[in-house]
C-alpha positions as CSV (number, residue, x, y, z in Angstrom):
1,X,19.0,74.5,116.8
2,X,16.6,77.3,115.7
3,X,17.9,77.5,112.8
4,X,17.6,74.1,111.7
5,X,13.7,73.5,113.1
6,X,13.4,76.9,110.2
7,X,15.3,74.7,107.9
8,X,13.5,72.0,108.8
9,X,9.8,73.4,109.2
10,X,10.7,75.2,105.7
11,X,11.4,71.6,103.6
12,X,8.1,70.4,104.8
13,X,6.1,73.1,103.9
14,X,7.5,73.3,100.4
15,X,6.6,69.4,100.2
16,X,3.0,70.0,101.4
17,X,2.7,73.0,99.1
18,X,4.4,70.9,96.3
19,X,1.6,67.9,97.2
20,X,-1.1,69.7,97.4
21,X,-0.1,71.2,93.8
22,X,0.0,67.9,92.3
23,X,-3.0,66.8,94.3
24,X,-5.1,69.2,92.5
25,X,-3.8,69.4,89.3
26,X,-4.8,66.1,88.9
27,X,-7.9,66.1,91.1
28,X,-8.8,69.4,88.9
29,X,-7.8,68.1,85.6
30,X,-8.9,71.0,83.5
31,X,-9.7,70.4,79.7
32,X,-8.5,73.1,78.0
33,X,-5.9,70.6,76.1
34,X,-8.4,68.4,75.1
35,X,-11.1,71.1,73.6
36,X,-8.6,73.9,72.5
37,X,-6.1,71.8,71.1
38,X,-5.9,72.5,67.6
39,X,-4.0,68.8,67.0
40,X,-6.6,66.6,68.9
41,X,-8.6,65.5,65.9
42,X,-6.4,64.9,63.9
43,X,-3.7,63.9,65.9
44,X,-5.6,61.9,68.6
45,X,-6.9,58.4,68.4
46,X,-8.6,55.2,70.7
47,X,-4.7,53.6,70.6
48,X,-3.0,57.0,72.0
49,X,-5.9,59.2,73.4
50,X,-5.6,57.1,76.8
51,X,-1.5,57.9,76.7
52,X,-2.4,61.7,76.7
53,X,-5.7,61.7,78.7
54,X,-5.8,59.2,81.2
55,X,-4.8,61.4,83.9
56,X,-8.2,63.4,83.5
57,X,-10.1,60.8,84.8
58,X,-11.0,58.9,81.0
59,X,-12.1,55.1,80.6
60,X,-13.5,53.1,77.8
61,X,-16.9,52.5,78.5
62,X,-17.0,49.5,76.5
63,X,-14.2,47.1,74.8
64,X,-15.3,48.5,71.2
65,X,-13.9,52.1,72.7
66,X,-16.0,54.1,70.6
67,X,-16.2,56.2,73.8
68,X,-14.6,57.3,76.7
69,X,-16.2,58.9,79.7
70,X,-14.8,61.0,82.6
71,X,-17.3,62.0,85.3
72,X,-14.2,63.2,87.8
73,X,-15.3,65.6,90.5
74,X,-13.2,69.2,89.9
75,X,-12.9,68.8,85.9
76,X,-12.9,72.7,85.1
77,X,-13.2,74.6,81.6
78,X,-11.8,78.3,81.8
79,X,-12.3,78.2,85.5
80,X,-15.9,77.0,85.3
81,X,-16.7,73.9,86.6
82,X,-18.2,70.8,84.3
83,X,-19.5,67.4,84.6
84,X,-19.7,64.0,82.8
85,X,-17.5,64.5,79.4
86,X,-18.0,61.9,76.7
87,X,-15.2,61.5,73.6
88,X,-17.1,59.7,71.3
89,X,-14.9,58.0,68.2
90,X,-15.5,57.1,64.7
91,X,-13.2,55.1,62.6
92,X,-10.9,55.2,65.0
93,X,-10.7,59.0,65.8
94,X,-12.4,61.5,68.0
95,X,-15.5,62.8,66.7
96,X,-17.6,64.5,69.1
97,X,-16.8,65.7,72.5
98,X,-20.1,66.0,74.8
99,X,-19.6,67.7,78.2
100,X,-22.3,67.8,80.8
101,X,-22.5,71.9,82.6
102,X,-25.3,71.0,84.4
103,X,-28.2,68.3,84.8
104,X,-30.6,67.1,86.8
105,X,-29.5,63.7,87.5
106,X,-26.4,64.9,88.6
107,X,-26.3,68.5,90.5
108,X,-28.6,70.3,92.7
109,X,-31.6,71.4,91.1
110,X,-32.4,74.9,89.9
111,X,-36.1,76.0,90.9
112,X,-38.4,78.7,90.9
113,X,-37.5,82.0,89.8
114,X,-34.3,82.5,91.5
115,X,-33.3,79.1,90.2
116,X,-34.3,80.5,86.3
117,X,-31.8,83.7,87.1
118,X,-28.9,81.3,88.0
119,X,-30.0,79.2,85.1
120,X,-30.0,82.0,82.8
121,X,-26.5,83.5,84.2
122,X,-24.8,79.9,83.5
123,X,-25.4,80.2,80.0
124,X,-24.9,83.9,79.6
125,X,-21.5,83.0,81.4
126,X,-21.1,79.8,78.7
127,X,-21.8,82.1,75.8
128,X,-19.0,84.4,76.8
129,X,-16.3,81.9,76.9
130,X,-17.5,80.2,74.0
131,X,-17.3,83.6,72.0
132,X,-14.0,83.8,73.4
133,X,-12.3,80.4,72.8
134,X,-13.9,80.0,68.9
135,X,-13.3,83.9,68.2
136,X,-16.6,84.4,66.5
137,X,-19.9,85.2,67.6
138,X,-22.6,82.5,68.2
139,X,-25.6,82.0,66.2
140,X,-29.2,81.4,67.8
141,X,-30.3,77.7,66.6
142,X,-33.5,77.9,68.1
143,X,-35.4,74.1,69.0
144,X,-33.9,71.2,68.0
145,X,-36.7,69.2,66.2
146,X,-34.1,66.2,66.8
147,X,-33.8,66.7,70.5
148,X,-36.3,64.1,72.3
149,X,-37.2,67.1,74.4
150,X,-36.8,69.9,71.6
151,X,-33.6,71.7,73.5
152,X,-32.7,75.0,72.7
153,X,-29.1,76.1,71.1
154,X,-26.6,78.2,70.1
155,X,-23.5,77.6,67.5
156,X,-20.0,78.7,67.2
157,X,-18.3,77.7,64.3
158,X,-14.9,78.7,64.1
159,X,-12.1,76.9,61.3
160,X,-11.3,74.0,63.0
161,X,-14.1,73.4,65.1
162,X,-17.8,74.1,66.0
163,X,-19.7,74.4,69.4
164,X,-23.0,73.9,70.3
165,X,-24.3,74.6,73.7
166,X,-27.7,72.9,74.6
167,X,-29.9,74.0,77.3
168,X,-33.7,72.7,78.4
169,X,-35.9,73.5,81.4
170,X,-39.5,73.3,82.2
171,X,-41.8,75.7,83.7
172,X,-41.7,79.5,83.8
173,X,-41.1,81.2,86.8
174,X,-42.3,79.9,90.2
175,X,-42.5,76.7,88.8
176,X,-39.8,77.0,86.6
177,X,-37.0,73.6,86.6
178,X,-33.8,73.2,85.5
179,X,-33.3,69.9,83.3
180,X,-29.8,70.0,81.5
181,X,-27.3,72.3,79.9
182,X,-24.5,70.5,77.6
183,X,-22.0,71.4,75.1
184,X,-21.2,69.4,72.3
185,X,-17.9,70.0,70.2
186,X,-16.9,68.4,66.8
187,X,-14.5,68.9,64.3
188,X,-15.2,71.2,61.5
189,X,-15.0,69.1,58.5
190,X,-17.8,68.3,55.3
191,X,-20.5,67.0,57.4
192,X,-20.2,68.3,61.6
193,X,-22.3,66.8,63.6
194,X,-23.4,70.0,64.1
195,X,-24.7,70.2,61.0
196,X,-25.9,66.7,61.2
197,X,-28.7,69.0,63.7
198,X,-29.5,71.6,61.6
199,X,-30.1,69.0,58.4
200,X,-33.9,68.5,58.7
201,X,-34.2,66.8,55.7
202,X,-32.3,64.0,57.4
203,X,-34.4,62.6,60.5
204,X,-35.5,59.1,61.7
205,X,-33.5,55.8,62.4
206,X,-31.9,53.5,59.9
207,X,-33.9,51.4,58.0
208,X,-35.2,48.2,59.4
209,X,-33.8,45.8,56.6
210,X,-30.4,46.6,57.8
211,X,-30.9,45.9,61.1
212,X,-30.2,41.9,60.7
213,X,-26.8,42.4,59.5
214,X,-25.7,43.7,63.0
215,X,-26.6,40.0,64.2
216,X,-23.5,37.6,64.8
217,X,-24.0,33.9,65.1
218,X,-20.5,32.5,66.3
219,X,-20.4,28.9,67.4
220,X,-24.1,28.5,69.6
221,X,-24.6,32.3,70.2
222,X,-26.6,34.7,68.4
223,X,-26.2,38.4,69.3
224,X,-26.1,42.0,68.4
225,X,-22.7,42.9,68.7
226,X,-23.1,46.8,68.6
227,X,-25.1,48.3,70.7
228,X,-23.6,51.4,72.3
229,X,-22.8,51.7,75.9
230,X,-24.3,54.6,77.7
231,X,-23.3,54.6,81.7
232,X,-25.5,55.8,83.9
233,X,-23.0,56.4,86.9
234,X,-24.5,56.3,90.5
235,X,-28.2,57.8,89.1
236,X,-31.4,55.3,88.9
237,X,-31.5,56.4,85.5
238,X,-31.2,52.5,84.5
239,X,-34.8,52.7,82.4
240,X,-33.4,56.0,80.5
241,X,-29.8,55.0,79.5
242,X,-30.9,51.4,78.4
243,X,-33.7,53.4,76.0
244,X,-30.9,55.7,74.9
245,X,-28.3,52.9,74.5
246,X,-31.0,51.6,71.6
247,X,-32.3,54.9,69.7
248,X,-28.5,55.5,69.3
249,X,-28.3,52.0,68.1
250,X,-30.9,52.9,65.4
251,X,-28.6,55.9,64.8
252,X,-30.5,58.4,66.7
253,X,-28.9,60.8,69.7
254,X,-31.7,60.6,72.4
255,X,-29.4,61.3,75.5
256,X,-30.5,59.8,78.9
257,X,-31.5,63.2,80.4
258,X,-34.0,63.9,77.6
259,X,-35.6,60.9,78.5
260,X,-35.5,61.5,81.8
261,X,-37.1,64.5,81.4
262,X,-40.0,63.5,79.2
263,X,-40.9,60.4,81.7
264,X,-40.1,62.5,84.9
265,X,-37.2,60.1,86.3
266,X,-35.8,60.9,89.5
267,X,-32.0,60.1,90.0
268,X,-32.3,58.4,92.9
269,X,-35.7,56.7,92.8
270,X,-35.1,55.7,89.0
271,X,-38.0,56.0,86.3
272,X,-41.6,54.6,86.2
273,X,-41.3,51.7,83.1
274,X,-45.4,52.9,82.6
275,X,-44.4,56.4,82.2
276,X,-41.5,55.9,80.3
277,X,-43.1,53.6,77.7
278,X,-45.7,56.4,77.3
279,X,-42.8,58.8,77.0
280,X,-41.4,56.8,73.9
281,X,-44.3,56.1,72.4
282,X,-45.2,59.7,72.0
283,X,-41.6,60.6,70.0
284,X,-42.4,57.8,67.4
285,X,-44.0,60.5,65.0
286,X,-41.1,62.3,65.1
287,X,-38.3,60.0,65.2
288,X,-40.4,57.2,62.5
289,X,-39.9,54.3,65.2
290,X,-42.4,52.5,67.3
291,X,-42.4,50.8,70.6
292,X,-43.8,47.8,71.2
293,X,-44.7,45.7,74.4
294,X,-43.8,42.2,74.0
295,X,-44.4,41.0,77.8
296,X,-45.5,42.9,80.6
297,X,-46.4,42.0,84.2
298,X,-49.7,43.3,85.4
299,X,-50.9,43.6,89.2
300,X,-53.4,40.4,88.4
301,X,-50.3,38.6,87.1
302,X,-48.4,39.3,90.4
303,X,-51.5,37.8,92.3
304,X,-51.5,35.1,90.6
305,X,-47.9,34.2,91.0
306,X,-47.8,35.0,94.6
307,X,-50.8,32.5,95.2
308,X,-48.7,29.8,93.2
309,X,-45.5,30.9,95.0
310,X,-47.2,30.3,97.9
311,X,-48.7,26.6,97.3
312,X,-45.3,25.6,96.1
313,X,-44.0,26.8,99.1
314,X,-46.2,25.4,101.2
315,X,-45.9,21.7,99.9
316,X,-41.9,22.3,100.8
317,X,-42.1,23.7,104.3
318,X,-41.1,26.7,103.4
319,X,-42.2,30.3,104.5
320,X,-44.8,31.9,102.5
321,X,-44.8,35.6,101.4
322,X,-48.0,37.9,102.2
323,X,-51.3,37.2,100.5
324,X,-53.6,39.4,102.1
325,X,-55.7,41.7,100.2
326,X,-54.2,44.6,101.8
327,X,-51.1,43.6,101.0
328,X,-48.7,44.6,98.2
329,X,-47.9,41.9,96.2
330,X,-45.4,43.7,93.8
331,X,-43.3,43.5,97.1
332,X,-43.2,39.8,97.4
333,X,-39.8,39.9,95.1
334,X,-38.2,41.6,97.6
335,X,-38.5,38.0,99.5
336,X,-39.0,35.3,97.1
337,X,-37.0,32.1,97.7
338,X,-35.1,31.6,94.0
339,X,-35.8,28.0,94.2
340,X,-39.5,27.9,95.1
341,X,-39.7,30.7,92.7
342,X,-38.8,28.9,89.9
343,X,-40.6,25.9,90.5
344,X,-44.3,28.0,90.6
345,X,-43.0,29.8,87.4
346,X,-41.8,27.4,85.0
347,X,-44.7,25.3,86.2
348,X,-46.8,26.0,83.2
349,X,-44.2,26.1,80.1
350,X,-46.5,28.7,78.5
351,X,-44.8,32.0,80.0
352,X,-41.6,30.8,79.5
353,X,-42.1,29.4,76.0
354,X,-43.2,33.1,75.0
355,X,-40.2,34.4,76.6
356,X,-38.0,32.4,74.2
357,X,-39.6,33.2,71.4
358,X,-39.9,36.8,71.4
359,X,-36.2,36.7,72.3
360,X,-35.3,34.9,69.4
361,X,-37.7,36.5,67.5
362,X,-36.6,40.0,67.8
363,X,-32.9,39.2,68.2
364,X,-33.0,37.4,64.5
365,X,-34.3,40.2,63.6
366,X,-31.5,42.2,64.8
367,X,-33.9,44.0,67.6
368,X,-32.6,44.4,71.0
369,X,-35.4,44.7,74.3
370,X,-36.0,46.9,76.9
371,X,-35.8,43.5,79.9
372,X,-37.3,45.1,83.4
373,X,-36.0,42.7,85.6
374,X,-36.1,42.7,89.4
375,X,-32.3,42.0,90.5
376,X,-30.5,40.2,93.6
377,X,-33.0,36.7,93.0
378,X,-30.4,34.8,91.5
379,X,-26.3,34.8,91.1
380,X,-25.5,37.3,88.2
381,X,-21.7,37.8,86.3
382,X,-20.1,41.6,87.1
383,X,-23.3,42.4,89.2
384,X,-22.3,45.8,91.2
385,X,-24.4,45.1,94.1
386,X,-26.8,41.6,94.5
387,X,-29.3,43.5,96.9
388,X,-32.4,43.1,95.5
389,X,-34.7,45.8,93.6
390,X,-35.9,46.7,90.2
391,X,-33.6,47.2,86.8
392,X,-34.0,47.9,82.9
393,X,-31.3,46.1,81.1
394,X,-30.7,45.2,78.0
395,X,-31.1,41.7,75.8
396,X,-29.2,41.7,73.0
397,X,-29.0,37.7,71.8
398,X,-29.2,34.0,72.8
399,X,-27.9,30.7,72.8
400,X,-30.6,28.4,72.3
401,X,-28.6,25.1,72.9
402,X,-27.3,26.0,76.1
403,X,-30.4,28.0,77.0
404,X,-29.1,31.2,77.9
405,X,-29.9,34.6,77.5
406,X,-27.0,37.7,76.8
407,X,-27.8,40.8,78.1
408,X,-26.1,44.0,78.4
409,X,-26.5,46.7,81.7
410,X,-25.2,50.7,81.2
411,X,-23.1,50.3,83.5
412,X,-20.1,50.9,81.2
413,X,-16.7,48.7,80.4
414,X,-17.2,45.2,80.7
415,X,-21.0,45.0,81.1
416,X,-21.6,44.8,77.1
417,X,-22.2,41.0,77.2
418,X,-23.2,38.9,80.0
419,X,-25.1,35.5,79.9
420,X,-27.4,34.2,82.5
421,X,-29.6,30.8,82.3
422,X,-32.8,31.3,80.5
423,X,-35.1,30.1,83.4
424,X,-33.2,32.3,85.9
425,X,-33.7,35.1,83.5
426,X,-37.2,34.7,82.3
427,X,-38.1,34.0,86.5
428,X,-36.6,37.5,87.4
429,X,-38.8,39.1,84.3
430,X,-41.8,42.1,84.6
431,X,-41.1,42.8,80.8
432,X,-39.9,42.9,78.1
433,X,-40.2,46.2,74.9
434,X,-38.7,47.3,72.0
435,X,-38.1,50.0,70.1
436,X,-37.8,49.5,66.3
437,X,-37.8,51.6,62.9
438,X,-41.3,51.5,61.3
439,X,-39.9,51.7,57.8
């Protein structure tokens, strides 16, 4: 009998060994295949990459799969832990590979002085294995007159393939603050994108004639059919994805965290719309674009609206919301009924009038806006959540016969291109921007 308890206590810990093997080689995934493999960019591409990397945690994050996005917890490069990877594909094939070390939105922040030692240590420890892996030592880039935030760098360009490891942080010592460190890998071939960064005769969007070939008109609907998708994962960072999802559509790399540095977003609050239109505004020296405020809800606008909220409301019986002068109004979304809503906002045509035409306006002109929206008012497609509370999304077309408006969230696969009813949509709205070339 002892004997076969052994037997017995012996098979089940070889199968709990065995599971917990499997369970964290895949929990784990580590990417040493995908960055080290000397065959993945020229062997890889959008109809087999999800064959061979699937198991790490991969998914399209649109239905044009000209990226795929991992943001698995346990993802490890030569033992070190990583964050949100990013395959990004052209024509077809890999073409960049973005990985996310370390940033704000994501991990625990590093402060003060001991926070700018562990800082410094990640990268010294980065450098290292990048040394290692591309057998040849780096070279300093300095700031990145490209980066939104002017990131430092360093490049590794071995035969096959170069590495540049990104880094930015604000402050000095006591009040020093981490912001992000990323490493971005591409194929060595005529033009890297490496190289791409170090070409400064080459800087600022595409030109704004082009921009109306990217508009498709198929039966009632006219939209832009290729904005990219940038998914902001569990962060508020709603306001800096959608801003990023549009200067990449003008063919610039602004990455969600540089914004959300420069306008101060935190990941769980989200980002002021004031400070990050002010944030924008100040790269469009740099970057040759300009932003522009189509419609945007002031405080006397909300006053107003609650007052005709409120007279609509009382001629139907219904509750009214607080009018007081020490009262917020801005809250008064939080509680609006949709119906009475709409009936004190479309009221007046005026508002909603303008809202259609700068819609059409723009999106003709192959322009997508900035919409800050407040959700949870009124039924939406795919919504994640229908609690109420304040978004940045994108609009990216229209159907005027139908009256509708198509909109986009970055919120990844399957959120490219969703229509709502135009009253709906313009009843929900606090504004509406763009960012566009100025040339």
């Amino acid at each position: 009998m002892k004997i076969f308890y052994l037997v017995k206590f012996l098979i089940k810990s070889i199968l709990l060994a065995t599971l917990a093997f499997i369970t964290s080689f895949v929990n784990a995934g580590p990417m040493e295949d995908l960055i080290q493999n000397e065959n993945f960019w020229k062997e890889v591409n959008k109809d087999n990459f999800m064959k061979n990397y699937k198991s790490l945690g991969f998914r399209w994050t649109s239905d044009a799969m000209d990226s795929a996005r991992s943001s698995r917890e346990g993802m490890t490069f030569h033992e070190k832990s990583i964050g949100e990877t990013i395959v990004y594909f052209a024509k077809g094939n890999p073409s960049q590979i973005q990985i996310s070390i370390h940033n704000r939105g994501d991990d625990l922040p590093m402060e003060g002085s001991q926070g700018r030692d562990q800082f410094n240590v990640i990268l010294r420890e980065w450098a290292a294995i990048l040394t290692e892996v591309s057998g040849v030592e780096m070279v300093k880039r300095g700031k990145d007159n490209k980066s939104a935030v002017k990131a430092n760098g360093a490049i590794w360009t071995s035969e096959d393939q170069a590495y540049l490891l990104e880094y930015s942080s604000i402050g000095k010592t006591s009040d020093f603050q981490s912001q992000f460190i990323r490493l971005r890998i591409a194929p060595v071939v005529k033009k890297t994108f490496i190289e791409e960064k170090l070409d400064t005769k080459k800087m600022g969007p595409v030109a704004k004639e082009s921009l109306p070939r990217n508009v498709k008109r198929i039966e009632n609907e006219v939209y832009i059919a290729n904005c990219p998708m940038v998914d902001q994962g569990t962060k508020g960072y709603c306001v800096t994805a959608t801003a990023s999802r549009v200067f990449g559509y003008l063919g610039l790399q602004v990455t969600m965290h540089e914004l959300a540095q420069l306008a101060g977003s935190d990941p769980s609050q989200g980002t002021n719309v004031e400070k990050m239109v002010e944030a924008i505004s100040k790269l469009t020296g740099r970057f040759k674009t300009r932003m522009t405020t189509h419609i945007d809800m002031n405080y006397k606008d909300m006053e107003k609206l609650t007052m005709d909220y409120n007279r609509v409301a009382k001629r139907a019986g219904m509750p009214e919301v607080p009018d007081s002068e020490d009262a917020n109004k801005w809250d008064n979304f939080d509680s609006f009924d949709p119906e009475i809503l709409r009936s004190a906002r479309t009221k007046s045509k005026t508002g909603i009038g303008k809202f259609e035409r700068e819609i059409k306006r723009n999106i003709d002109s192959g322009i997508p806006l900035l919409w800050n929206v407040t959700l949870g008012i009124y039924p939406e497609p795919k919504r994640i959540s229908q609690t109420r509370g304040g978004h940045m999304r994108l609009i990216i077309g229209y159907n005027e016969k139908d009256k509708q408006v198509i909109f986009s969230d970055s919120w990844g696969a399957g959120h490219e291109k969703k229509l709502l009813p135009l009253e709906d949509a313009y009843c929900m709205t606090k504004g509406i921007f763009s960012i566009r070339p100025i040339k």
